[in-house]
C-alpha positions as CSV (number, residue, x, y, z in Angstrom):
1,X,60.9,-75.4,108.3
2,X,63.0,-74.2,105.8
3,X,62.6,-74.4,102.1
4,X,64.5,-74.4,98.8
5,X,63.0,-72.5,95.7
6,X,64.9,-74.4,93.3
7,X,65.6,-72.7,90.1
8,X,66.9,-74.2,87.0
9,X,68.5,-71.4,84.7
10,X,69.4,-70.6,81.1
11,X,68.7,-67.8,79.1
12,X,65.8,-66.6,81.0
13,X,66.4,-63.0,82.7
14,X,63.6,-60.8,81.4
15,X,61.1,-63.2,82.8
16,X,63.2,-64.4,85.6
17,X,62.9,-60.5,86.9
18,X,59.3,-60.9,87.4
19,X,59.7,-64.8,88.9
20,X,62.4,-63.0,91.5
21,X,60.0,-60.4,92.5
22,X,57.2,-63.0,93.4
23,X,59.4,-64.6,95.3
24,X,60.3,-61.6,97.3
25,X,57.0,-60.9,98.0
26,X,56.5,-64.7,99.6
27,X,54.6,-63.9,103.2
28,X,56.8,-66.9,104.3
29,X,60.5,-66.0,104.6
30,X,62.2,-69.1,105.7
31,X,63.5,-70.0,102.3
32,X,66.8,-69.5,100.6
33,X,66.8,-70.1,96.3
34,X,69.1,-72.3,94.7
35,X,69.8,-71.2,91.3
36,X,71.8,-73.2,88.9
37,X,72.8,-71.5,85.8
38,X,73.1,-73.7,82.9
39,X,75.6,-71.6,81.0
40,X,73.6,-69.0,79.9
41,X,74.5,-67.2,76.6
42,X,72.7,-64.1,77.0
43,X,74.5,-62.0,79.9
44,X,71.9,-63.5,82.3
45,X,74.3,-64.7,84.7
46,X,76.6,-62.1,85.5
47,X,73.4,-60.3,86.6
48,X,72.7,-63.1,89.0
49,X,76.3,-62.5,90.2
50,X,75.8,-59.1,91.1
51,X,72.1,-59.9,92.3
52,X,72.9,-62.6,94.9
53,X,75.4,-60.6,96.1
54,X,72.6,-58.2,97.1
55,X,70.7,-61.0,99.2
56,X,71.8,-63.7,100.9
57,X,68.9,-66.1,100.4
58,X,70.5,-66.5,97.1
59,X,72.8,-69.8,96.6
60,X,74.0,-69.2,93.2
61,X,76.1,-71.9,90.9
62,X,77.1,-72.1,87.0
63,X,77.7,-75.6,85.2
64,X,80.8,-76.1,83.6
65,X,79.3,-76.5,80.3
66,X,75.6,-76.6,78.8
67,X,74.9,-79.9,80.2
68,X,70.2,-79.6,79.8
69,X,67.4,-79.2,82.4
70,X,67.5,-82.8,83.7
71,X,71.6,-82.4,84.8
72,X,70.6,-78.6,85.9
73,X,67.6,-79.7,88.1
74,X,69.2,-82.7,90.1
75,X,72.0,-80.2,90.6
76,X,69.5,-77.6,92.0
77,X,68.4,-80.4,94.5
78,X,72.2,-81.7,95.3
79,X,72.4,-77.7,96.5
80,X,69.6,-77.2,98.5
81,X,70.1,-77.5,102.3
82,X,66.0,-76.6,102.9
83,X,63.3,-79.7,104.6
84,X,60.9,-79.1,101.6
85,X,62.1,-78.6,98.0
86,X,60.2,-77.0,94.7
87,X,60.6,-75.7,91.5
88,X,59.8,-72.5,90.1
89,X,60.6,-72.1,86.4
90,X,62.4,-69.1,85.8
91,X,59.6,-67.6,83.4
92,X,56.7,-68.5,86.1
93,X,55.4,-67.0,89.0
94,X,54.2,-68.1,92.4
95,X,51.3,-66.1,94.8
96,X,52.6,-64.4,97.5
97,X,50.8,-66.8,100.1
98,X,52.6,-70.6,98.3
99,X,55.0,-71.2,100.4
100,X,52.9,-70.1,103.8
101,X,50.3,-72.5,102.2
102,X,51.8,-75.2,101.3
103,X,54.2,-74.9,104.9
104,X,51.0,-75.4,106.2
105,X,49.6,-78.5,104.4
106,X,52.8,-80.2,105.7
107,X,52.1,-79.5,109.1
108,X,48.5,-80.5,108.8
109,X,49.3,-83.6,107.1
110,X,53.3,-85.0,108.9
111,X,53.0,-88.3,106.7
112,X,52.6,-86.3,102.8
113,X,55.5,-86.3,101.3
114,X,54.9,-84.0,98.4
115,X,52.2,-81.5,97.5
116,X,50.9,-79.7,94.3
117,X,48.2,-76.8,93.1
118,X,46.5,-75.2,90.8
119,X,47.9,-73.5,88.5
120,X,46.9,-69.8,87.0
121,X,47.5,-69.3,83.0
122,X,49.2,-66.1,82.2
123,X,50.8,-65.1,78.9
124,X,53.9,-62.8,77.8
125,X,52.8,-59.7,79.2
126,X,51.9,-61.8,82.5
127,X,48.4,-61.0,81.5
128,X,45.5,-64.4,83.3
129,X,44.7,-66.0,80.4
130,X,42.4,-68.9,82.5
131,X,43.1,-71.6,84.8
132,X,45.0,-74.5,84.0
133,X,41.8,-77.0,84.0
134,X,43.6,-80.9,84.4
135,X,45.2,-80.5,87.6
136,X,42.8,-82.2,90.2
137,X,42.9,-84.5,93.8
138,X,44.3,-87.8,92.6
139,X,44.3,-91.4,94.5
140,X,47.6,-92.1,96.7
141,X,49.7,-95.8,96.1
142,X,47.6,-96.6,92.4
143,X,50.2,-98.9,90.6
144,X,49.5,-98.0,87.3
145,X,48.9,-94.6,87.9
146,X,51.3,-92.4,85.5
147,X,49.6,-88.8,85.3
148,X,48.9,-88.5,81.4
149,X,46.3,-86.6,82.3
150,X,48.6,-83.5,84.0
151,X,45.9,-84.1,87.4
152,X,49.9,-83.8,89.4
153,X,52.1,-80.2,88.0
154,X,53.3,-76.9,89.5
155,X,53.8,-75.5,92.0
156,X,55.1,-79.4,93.2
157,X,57.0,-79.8,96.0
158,X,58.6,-82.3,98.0
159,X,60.7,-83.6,100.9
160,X,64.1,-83.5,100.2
161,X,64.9,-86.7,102.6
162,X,62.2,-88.7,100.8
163,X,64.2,-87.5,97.4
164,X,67.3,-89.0,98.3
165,X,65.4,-92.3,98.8
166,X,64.4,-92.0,94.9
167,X,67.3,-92.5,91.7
168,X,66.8,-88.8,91.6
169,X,66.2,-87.1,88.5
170,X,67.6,-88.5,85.6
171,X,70.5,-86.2,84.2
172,X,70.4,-87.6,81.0
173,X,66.6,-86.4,80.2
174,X,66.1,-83.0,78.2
175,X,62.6,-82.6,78.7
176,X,60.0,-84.3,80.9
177,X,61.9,-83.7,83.7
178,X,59.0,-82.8,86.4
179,X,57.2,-86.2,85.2
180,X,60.4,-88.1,85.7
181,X,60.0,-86.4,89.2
182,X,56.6,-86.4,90.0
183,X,56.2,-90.5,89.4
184,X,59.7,-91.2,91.1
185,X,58.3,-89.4,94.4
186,X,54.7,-91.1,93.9
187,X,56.3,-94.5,94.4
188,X,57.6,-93.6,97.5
189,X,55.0,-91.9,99.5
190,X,51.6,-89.9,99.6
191,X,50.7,-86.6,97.8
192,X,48.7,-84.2,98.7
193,X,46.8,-81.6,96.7
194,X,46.4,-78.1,97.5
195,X,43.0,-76.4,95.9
196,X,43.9,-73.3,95.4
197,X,46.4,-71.6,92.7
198,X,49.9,-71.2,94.0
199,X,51.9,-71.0,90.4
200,X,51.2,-68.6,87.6
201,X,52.6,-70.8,84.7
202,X,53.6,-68.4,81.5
203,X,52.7,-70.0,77.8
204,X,55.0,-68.2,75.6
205,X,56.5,-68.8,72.2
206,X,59.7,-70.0,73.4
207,X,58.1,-72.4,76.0
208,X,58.3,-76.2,75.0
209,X,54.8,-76.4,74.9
210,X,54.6,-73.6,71.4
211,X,57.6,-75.4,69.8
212,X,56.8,-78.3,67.4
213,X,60.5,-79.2,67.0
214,X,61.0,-79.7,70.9
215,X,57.2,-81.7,71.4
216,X,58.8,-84.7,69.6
217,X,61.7,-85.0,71.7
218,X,59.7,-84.4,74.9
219,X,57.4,-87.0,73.5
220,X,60.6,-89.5,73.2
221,X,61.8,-88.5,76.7
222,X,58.5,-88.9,78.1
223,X,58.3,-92.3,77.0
224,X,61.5,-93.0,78.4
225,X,60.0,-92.1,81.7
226,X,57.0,-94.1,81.9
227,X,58.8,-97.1,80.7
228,X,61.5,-96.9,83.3
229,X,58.3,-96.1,85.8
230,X,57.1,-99.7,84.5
231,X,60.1,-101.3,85.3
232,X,60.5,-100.0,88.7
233,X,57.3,-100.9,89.6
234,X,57.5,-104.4,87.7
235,X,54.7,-104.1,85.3
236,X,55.3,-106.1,82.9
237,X,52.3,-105.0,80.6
238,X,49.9,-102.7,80.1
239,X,46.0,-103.3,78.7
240,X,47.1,-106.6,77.4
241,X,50.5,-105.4,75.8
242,X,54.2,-106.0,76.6
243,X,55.4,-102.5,78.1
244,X,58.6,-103.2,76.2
245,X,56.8,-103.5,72.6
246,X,54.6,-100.7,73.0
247,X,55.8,-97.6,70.4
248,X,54.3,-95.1,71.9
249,X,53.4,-95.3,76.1
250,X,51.8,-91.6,76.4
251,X,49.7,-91.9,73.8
252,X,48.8,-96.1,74.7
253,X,48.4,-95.2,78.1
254,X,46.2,-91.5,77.5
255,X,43.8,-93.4,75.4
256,X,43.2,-96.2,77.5
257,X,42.8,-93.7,80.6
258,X,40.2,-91.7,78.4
259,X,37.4,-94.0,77.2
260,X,33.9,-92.4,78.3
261,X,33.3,-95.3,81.4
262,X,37.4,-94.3,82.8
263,X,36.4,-90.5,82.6
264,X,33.0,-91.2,84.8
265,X,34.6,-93.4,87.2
266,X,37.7,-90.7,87.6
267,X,35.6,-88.1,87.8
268,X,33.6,-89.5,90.8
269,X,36.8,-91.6,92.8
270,X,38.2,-88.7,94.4
């Protein structure tokens, strides 16, 4: 069963040494990494030229121009050649038994067709700085489930035949990518959650997560994605409200998913 570490690029070699070397260390070695460098500025990728000619696992491929993650990660997918698919951020980290473990969910469970973990906080000097505490077991074919909460993140991954049954990801996004992903896949089959950390996610100062200028476009693209999520699954509204007239879906949608009695019953469902 062979899998693609797919690896959307730009800008990004100091930490992308350390994401390589976790990936070396995998005890699973039936994998090959797609890298898709979105022209990087910063000399990064003629040292991925010279490093994927020292291994052959490594499938590497420049865009013509800058064209943003969403562009860069359905290109990462249209490369890959493994069964299972999943991203690994070129800042992050994976443990060195993820891809052993999460071969072995598939083979436990034939009909999932996509699984996610826990994740492991680090900062810039790859230091644990706590465990990432939203990521939980959620409920499989829910029709208005649109994971505000974060229960679904890294390390997801995914059949890539049940992928090309999705739009794929939407090139024209330049931020919430993964959740464009995540509820595109959830409409198609089951997930399946793996209770252990797999990803060591980085929080940095240039991640989108520190910059204020970047939250309000994710916050726009985000939108974006749950309202094309409403269409496809022909909800009309939401808590009483036309989807089409609500301003702000994340926010609508987090705070009716948060009221003490949702919490309890969420908490307690799984």
């Amino acid at each position: 069963m062979t899998f693609s570490i797919l690896i959307a690029h730009y800008n990004n070699w100091n930490y992308f040494q350390e994401c390589y070397q976790s990936i070396l260390k995998q005890t699973y070695q039936d994998y090959e990494i797609i890298i898709v460098d979105d022209c990087s500025t910063d000399n990064s990728y003629e040292r991925l030229v010279e490093l994927s000619k020292q291994n052959n696992k490594i499938k590497l491929f420049r865009n013509s121009e800058n064209k943003k993650v969403g562009f860069t990660k359905r290109r990462c997918v249209e490369e890959a050649s493994g069964e299972l698919c999943g991203f690994v951020d070129p800042d992050d980290k994976i443990s060195e038994t993820a891809l052993q473990e999460i071969i072995d969910t598939y083979k436990l469970n034939p009909d999932v067709i996509a699984t996610y973990s826990k994740i492991q906080l680090i900062n810039s000097n790859s230091n644990d700085i706590g465990e990432f505490k939203l990521t939980r077991k959620i409920k499989n074919d829910q029709k208005t489930f649109f994971n505000v909460n974060f229960e679904v993140a890294h390390f997801f991954t995914f059949k890539r035949e049940v992928y090309k049954k999705t739009e794929g990801i939407n090139v024209r996004l330049t931020s919430a990518v993964d959740q464009d992903l995540y509820l595109k896949l959830y409409e198609v089959g089951h997930f399946k959650y793996i209770d252990s950390c797999q990803y060591l996610y980085r929080i940095h100062d240039k991640g989108v997560s520190q910059d204020k200028s970047k939250k309000n476009i994710l916050n726009t693209n985000w939108h974006n994605v749950l309202l094309d999520s409403c269409h496809r699954r022909k909800i009309e509204s939401l808590y009483g409200e036309n989807i089409d007239e609500i301003e702000n879906l994340p926010r609508h949608i987090f705070a009716k998913e948060n009221t003490f009695y949702k919490k309890l019953i969420r908490r307690f469902s799984c």
